[in-house]
Each structure stands twice: as C-alpha cells, then as structure tokens.
C-alpha positions, 0 to 999 in steps of 0.5 A: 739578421735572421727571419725565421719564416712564418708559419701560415695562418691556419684556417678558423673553423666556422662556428654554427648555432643549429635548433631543431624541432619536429614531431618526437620519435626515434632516431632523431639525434641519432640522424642529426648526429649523422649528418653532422658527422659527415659535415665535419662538424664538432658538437661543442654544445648539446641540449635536447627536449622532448615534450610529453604535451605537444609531442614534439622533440627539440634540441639545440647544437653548437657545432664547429666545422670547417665546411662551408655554410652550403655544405652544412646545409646539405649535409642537414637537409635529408634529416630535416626531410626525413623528420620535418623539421623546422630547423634554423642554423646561424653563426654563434655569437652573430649580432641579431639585427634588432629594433627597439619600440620605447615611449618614455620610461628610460631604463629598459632602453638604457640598459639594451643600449648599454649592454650592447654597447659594453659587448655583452648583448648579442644585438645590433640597434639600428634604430629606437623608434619612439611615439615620445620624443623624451629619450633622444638624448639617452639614444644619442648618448649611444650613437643609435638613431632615434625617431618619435611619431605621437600616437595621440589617434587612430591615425597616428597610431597606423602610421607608427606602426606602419613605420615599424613595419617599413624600419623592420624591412628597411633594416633587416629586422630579426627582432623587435623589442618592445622597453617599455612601449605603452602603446597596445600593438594592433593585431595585425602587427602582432601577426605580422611580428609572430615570434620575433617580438619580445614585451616586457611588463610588470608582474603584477599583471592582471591584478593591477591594471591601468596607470601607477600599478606600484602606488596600487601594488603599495596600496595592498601591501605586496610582497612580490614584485618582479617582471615578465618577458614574453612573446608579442601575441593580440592576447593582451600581455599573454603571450608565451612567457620567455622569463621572469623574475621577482623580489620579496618586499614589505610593507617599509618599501614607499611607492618610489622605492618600489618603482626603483626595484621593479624596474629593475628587475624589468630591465634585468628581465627583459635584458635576459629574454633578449640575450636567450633569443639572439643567441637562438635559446628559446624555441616555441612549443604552443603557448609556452617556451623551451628555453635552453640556458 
C-alpha cells in the first residue's frame, strides 16, 4: 500500500484586535500602517474616527500576521509614543472573562447564558452573582456558577459589593454586566468598574421612575418603548450610552403585553452592547461612545 506523505501543517497566523486612540493630528494611520507593515501584519478590518468635539482620533484594526504578540507589541510601541496613544491589542474572537450581577428578572440573564453557550456571544461566565437567590436554577440549567447575598441593609449592601470586587480579581474579570440588577451601585465601586461595567434599563427613564415603569408608561398611553445599554458611572443611569432600541405601540398593548416587548428589546439591548465591548468595538470619547459596528 502506498502512503502518500503528508504535507506539514502550515503554521496559522495570529489574528489581532488593535484600538487605538490620541489626540487627532497627522500622520497617525499613515504611523500605525507603518508599523504594521513591519510586523507582518495584514490589515483585514479597518475603522477610523475623528471627532471634531474632543479632538481626539480613534480607530480600530484587525490585522493577521504571523509575529508573535512580543513582536507586534514592539513594532506598535514608537507610534504609540510618538502620539500618546491609549492603545489595547487582543486576540480576535477571544472570550472576555465576564461577571454577571442579577436579582430576579430572568430574561437578560438568560439570554447572555444562552448566547454564550450557542457560540454567539464572545464571553466567558464564570460566575452569576445575585442579591436573590430565585434564579439558581436558570444558571444551573447552563452549568455557570451562581451565588446570592441579600442586600436588605447597608451592611449587606458592602458585603456584596465587596464580594464583586473579590469575584473580579478572583476571576480575572474584564467586564462586569449589570441584567438587571436592581441595586443602586455605590460610588466607589463604580470607580472601581470605570469603563468595564455595562447596565441596562428601560427607556423610559427618567419619565418613569420607581417601581412598575410599564403600568405607568400604560397609564399615559406610550407610543415608544425600547432599552438602554450604557456604561456604569455614580450619575444614576447617565453613564455613556453603548446602544439603544425601541418599538412603537399603542394604546391596544395591556401592561403585560408591554412588559413582554420591553423586555425584549432589553435583553436584545444589552446582548448587543455586550457583544460590541467583547469584541473591542466601543472606545470612550468623554461622555459619549465611538461605536464601530
């Protein structure tokens, strides 16, 4: 019998994620082009903004090359000194170790786990931490751990967020994900999670404030209801806004049929913001976001 030899198994170039962002002058993709060129390096994805507000450039890359990390690193470090950059390079595709805060609404919760789970969510949960302990069930049904401290006093409200703060250094957290946590984040957590803590609530924010915003959006007869996704900041539900969505309705809608809709256009909100900062899409600009889609 005759084996025809095999061929070698050709090495896999490294596939990078690169954002960049610096005060906006000249030169600057004409540098980061550069220096890529010496890396290697293949541009496969390229986006740029310069903002006329702020005065600041950014743009995002993906770049196959077969250097080595070191490498890339080396050949991007006189271009991201020359322009002070803030810059961040990361595998494409690369789970983002992600922590999930919850209380007793089901369905964000469920539709992160789900997504992670079918493939279609670049995360990684290792950990649902909950101040109820009613969706246990639903994070076992995935295999993710779960925990639940009551917040019912200042007292349990430190120790849950200190045990955020131990679970984020405990896990490697890059992210933490607030589905629909109703607890009011203290300030200093909120520094402590500047930039790396997604929330999600209800648009109708802040006309309707407090418990059961449907029955009072129902009350008034809305005709938009929709979600925000934004950053975690200590202004109550104004941090910079990552997306939003909304769906016209009308008067026929009854309160349960309004909370059916709104919740889901929460759960596809936030779902959506959270796939944009895993895959390194949304970039700070003040108090707004560069989103590249």
């Amino acid at each position: 019998m005759n084996v025809s030899p095999s061929s070698p198994t050709e090495p896999q170039p490294n596939h990078w994620v690169l954002t960049f962002s610096c005060a906006d002058k000249p030169g600057i993709v004409h540098a980061v082009s550069g220096a890529i060129v010496s890396a290697r390096g293949n541009i496969t994805e390229s986006q740029q903004f310069a903002s006329t507000d702020t005065g600041r450039f950014f743009m995002r890359l993906q770049v196959e090359s077969e250097a080595t990390r070191d490498e890339f690193e080396s050949a991007l470090a006189p271009v991201v000194e020359q322009f002070g950059m803030v810059h961040n390079v990361d595998n494409v595709g690369r789970p983002l170790r992600t922590l999930v805060l919850a209380s007793t609404a089901a369905h964000c919760l469920n539709d992160l786990l789900f997504r992670q789970r079918a493939g279609q969510l670049p995360i990684e949960i290792p950990l649902v931490l909950s101040n109820h302990g009613s969706l246990r069930d639903l994070a076992g049904f995935y295999g993710v751990p779960f925990e639940a401290l009551p917040v019912s006093d200042a007292a349990g409200k430190a120790a849950f967020e200190a045990r955020v703060l131990e679970a984020v250094e405990q896990y490697d957290i890059e992210l933490v994900v607030l589905a629909r946590y109703m607890q009011i984040i203290s300030p200093e957590l909120c520094e402590r999670l500047a930039g790396r803590a997604i929330n999600i609530h209800h648009s109708f924010l802040p006309g309707f404030k407090g418990a059961n915003p449907y029955r009072q959006a129902h009350a008034r007869g809305v005709k938009l209801i929709g979600a925000t996704a934004h950053f975690v900041t200590s202004d109550l539900d104004e941090g910079p806004i990552i997306e939003q969505n909304v769906v016209r309705v009308d008067h026929s809608r009854s309160v349960a049929e309004l909370v059916a809709i709104g919740q889901d256009e929460e759960s596809r909100t936030l779902t959506q913001a959270v796939k944009w900062f895993a895959e390194d899409r949304v970039l700070l600009d003040g108090a707004r976001t560069i989103i590249f889609r």
